[in-house]
SERO-4910 file (N, C-alpha, C, O; in steps of 0.05 Angstrom, whole numbers):
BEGIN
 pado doro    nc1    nc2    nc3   cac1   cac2   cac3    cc1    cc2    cc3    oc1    oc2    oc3
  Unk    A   2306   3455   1634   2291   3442   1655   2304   3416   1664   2303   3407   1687
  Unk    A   2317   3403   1643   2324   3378   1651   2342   3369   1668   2340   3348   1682
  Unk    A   2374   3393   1669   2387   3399   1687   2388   3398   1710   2405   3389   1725
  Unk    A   2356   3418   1716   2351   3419   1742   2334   3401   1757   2333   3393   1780
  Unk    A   2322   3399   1736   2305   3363   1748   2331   3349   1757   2337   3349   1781
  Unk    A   2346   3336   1739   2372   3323   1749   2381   3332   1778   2380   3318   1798
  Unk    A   2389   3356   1777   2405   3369   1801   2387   3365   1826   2400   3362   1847
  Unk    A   2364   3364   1827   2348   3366   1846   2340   3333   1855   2335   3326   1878
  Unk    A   2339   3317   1830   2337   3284   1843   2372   3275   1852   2375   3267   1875
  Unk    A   2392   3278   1838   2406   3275   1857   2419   3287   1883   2438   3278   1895
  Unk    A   2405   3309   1888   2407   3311   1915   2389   3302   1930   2396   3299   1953
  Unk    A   2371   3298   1925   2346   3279   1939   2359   3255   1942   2364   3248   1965
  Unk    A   2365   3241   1926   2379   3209   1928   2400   3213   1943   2402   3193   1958
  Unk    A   2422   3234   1946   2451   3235   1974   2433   3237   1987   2426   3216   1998
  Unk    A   2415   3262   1994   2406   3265   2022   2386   3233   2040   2384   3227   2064
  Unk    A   2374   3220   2015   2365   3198   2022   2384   3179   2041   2380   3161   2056
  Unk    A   2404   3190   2032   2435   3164   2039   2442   3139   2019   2449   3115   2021
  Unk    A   2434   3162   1991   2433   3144   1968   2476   3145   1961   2494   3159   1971
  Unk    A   2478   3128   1946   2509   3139   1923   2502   3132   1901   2496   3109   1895
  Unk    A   2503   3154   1882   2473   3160   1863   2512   3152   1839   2534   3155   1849
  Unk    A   2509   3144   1813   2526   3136   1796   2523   3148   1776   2518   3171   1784
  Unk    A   2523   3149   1753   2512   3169   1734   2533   3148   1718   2556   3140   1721
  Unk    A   2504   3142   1694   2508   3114   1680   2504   3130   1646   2491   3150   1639
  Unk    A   2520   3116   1631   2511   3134   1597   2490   3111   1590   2490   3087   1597
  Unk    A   2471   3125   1573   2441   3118   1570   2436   3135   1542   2425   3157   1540
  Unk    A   2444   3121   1526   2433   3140   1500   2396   3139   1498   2392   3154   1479
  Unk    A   2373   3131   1505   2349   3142   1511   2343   3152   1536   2320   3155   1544
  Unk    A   2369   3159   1553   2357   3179   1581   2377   3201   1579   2400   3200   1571
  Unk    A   2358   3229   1591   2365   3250   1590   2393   3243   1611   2417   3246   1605
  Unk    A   2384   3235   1632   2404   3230   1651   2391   3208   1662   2367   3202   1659
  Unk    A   2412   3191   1679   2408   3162   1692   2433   3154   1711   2456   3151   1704
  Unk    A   2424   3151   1732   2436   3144   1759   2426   3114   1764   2403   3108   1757
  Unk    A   2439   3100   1772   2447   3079   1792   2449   3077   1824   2472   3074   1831
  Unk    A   2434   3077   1839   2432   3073   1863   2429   3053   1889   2405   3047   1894
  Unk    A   2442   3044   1902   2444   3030   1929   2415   3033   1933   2404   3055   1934
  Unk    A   2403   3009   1936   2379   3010   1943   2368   2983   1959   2359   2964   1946
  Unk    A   2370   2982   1993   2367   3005   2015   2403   3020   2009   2419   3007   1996
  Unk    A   2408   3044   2018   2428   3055   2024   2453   3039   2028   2452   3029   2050
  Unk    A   2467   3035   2019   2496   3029   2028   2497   2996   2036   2508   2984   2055
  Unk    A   2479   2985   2012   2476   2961   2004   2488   2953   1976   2499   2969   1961
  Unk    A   2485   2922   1970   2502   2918   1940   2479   2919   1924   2480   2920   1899
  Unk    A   2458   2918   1939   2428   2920   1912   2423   2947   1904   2425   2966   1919
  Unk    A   2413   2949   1871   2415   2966   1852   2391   2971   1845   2377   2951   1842
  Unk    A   2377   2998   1839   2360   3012   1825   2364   3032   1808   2383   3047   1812
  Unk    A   2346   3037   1785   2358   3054   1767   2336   3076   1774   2313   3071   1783
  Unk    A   2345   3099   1769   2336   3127   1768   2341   3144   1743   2363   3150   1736
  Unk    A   2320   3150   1731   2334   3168   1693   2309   3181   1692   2289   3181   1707
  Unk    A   2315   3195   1666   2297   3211   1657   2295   3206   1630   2315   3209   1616
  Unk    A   2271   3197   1618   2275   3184   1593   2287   3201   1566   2292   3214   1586
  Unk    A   2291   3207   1553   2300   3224   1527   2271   3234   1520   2264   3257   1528
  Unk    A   2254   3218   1504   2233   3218   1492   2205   3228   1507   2183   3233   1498
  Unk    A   2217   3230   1541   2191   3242   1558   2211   3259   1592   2215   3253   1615
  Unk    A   2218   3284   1573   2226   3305   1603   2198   3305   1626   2174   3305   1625
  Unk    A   2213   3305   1638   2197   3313   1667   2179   3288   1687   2164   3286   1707
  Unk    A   2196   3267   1663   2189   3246   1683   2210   3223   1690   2217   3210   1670
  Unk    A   2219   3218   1710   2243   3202   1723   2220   3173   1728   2198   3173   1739
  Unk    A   2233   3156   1719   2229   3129   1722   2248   3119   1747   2272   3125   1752
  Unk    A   2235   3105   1756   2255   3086   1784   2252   3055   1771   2228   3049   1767
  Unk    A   2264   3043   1767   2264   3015   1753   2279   3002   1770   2297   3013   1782
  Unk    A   2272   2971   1773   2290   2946   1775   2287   2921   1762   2264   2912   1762
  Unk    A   2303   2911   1753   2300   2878   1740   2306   2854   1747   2330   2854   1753
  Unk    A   2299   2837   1749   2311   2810   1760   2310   2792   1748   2288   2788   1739
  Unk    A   2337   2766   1741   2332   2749   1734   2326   2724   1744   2341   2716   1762
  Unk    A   2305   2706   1737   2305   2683   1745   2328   2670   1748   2344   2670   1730
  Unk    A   2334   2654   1774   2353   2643   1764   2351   2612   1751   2330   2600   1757
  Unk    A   2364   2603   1739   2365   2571   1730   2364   2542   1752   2364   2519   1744
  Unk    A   2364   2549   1782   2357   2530   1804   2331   2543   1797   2325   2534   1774
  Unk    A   2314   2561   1807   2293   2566   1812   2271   2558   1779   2249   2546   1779
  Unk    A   2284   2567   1761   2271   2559   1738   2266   2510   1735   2247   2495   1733
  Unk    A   2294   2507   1736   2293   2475   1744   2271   2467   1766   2260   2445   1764
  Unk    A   2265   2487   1791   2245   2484   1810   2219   2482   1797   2205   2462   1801
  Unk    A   2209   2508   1774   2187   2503   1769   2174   2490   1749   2150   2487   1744
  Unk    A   2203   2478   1733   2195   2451   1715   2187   2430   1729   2171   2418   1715
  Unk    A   2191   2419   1749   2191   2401   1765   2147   2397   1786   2134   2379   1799
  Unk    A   2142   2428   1776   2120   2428   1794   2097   2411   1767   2105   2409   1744
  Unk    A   2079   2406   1772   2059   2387   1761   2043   2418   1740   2056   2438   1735
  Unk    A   2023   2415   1733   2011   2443   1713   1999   2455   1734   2010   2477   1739
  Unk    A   1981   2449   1748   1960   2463   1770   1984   2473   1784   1987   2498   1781
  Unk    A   2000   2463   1797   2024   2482   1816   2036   2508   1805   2039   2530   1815
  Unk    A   2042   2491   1770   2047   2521   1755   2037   2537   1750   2049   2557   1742
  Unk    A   2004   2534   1752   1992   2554   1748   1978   2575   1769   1963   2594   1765
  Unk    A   1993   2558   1800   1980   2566   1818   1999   2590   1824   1993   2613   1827
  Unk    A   2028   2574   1824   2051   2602   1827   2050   2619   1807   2064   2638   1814
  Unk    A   2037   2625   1774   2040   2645   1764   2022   2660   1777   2034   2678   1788
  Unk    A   1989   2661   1782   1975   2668   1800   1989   2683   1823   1982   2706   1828
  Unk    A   2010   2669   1838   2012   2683   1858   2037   2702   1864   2041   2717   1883
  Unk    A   2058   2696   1834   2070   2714   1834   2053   2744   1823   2056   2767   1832
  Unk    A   2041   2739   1808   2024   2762   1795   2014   2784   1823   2020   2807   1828
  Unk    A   2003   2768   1833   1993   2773   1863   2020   2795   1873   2020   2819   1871
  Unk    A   2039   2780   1881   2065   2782   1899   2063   2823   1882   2059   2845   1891
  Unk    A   2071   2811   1853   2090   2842   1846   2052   2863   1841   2055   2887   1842
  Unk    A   2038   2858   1839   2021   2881   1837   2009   2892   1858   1996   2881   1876
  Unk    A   2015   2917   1854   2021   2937   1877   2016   2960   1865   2028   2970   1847
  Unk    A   1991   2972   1879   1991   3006   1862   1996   3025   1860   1985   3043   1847
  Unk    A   2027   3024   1882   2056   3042   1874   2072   3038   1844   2082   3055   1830
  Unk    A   2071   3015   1840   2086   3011   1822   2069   2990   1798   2046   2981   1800
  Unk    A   2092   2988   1773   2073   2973   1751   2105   2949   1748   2129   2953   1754
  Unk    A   2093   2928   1738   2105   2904   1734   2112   2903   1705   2108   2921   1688
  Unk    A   2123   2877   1700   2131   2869   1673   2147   2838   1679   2169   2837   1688
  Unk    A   2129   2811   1672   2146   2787   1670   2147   2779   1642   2127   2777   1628
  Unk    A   2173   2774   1632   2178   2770   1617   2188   2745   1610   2209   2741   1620
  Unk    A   2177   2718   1589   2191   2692   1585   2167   2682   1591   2174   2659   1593
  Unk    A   2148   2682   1596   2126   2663   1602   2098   2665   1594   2076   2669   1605
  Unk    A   2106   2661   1572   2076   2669   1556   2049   2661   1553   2030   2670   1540
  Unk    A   2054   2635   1574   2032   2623   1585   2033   2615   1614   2055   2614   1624
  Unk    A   2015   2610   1627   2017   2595   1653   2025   2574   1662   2015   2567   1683
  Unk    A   2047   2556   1648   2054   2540   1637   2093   2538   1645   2110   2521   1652
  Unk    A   2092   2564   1638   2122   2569   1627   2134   2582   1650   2115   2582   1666
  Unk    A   2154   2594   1663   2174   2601   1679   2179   2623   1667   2187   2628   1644
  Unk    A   2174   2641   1692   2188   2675   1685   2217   2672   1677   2229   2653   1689
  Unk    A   2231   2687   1661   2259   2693   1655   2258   2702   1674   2259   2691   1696
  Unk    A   2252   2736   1667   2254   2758   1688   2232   2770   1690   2212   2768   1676
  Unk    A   2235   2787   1712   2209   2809   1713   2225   2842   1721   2249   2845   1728
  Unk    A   2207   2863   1717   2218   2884   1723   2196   2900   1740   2173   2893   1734
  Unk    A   2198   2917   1760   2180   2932   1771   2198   2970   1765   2222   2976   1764
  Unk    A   2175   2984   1763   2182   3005   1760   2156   3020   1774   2136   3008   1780
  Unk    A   2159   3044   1776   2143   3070   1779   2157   3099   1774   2177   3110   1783
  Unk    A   2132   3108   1753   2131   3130   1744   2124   3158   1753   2100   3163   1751
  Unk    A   2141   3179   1765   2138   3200   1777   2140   3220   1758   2158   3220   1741
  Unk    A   2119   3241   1760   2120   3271   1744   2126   3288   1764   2118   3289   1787
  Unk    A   2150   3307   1745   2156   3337   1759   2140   3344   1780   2139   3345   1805
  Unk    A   2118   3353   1748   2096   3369   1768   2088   3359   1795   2070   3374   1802
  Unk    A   2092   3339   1814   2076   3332   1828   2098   3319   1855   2092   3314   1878
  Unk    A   2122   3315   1840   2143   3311   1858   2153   3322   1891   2158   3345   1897
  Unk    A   2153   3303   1905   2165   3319   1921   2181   3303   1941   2164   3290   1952
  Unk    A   2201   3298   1952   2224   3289   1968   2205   3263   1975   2207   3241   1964
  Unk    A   2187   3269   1995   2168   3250   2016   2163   3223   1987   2170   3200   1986
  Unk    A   2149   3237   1968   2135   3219   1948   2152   3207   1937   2148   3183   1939
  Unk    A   2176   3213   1923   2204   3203   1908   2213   3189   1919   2220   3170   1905
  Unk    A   2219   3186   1947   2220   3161   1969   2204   3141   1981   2210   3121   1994
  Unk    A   2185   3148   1976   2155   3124   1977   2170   3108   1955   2182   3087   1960
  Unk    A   2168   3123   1926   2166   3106   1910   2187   3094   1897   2185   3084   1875
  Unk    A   2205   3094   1908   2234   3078   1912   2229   3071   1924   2207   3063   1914
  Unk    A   2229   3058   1959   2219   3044   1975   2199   3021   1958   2207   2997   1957
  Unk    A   2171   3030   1945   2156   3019   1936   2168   3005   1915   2155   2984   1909
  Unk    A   2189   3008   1900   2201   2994   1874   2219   2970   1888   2216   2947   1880
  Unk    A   2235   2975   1905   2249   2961   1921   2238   2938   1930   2245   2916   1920
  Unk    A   2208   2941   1957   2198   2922   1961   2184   2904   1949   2177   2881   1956
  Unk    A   2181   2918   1928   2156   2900   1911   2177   2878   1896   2174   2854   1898
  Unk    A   2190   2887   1885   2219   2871   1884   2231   2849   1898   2246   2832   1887
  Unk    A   2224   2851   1924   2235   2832   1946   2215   2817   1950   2223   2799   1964
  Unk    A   2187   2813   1943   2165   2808   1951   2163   2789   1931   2151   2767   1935
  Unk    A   2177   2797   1900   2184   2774   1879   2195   2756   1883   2187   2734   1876
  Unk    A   2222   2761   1897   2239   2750   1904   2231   2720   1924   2230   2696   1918
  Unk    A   2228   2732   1945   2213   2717   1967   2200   2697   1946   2209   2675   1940
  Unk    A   2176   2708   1934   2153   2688   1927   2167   2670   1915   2163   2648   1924
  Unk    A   2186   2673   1896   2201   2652   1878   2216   2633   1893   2216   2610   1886
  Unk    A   2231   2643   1918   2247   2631   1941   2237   2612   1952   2248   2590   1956
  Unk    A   2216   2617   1959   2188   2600   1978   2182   2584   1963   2193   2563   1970
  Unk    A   2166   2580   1935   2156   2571   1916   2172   2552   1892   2163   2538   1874
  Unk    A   2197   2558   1900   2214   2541   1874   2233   2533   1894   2233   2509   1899
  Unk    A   2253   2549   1910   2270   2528   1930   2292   2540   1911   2285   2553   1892
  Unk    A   2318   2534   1916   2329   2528   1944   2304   2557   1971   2295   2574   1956
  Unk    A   2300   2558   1983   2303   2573   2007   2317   2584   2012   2309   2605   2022
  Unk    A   2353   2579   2009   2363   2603   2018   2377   2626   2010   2359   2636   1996
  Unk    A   2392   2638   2008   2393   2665   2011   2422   2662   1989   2438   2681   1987
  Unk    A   2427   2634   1971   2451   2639   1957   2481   2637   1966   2486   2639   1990
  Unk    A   2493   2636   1956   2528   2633   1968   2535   2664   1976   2532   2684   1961
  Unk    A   2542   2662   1997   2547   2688   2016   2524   2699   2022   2522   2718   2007
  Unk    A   2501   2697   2037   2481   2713   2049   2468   2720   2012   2444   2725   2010
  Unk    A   2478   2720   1996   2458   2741   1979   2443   2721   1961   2449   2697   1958
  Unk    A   2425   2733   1950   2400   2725   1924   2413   2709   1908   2433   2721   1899
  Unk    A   2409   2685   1899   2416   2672   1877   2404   2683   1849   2397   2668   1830
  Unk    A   2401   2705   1848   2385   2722   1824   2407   2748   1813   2418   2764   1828
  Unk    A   2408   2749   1784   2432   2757   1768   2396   2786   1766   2372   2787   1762
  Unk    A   2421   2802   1772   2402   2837   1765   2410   2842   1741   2432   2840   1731
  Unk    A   2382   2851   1727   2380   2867   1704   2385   2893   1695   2370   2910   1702
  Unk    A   2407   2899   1680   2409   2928   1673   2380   2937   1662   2361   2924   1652
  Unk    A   2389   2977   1669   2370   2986   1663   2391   3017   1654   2380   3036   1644
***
């Protein structure tokens, strides 16, 4: 079964206008790497866990970066507790499920966070598998943004891109 599960998401991901990678993963059956929008330098993971066939995870991670972390030392406690509030806000979404990690209080500055969603076989189908990539992606960017807005610099990093180091998956 797992084969063909495989065979069948990465052709979903080319036909998407994905360039799907195929990464070694000793707890995934199989696991791809993907351009995510298409034929971009930003990365999403696609696998199938070892320990649970028939279900492909779409994951992404991000790290804080160290301007943006220096940003939110600088905010007073109420500010800090207003931006954990509203990142919480930003990534929950009921396409997908979150994870911030490093901040164990309201207090403290995310390291990183991760957004993922979980798709079953049974229920799969081209239209939905691309929602929820799309949905992993934006909710992602939506992190992004909030941290951008909320800690500064504002812009977009040396050369157009994210001052934010991506998390393997």
């Amino acid at each position: 079964m797992s084969a063909e599960f495989k065979a069948k998401i990465h052709s979903w991901l080319v036909t998407m206008g994905h360039t799907p990678v195929e990464q070694d993963d000793p707890q995934a059956s199989w696991h791809f790497v993907v351009d995510c929008p298409p034929r971009s330098p930003e990365r999403v993971s696609v696998l199938e866990p070892a320990a649970h066939p028939g279900r492909v995870i779409i994951a992404v991670g991000t790290e804080i970066s160290p301007e943006h972390r220096e940003g939110f030392d600088k905010l007073d406690d109420d500010a800090k507790e207003t931006f954990q509030w509203q990142f919480r806000h930003a990534l929950n979404n009921h396409d997908v499920d979150f994870k911030i990690q490093g901040a164990e209080t309201l207090h403290e500055c995310p390291k990183n966070f991760q957004i993922l969603a979980v798709r079953y076989e049974d229920g799969l189908t081209l239209d939905s598998f691309a929602r929820s990539i799309g949905a992993v992606h934006k909710t992602r960017l939506k992190g992004i943004w909030l941290v951008q807005e909320q800690l500064g610099p504002r812009g977009f990093g040396a050369g157009g891109r994210f001052d934010f180091k991506k998390l393997g998956f």
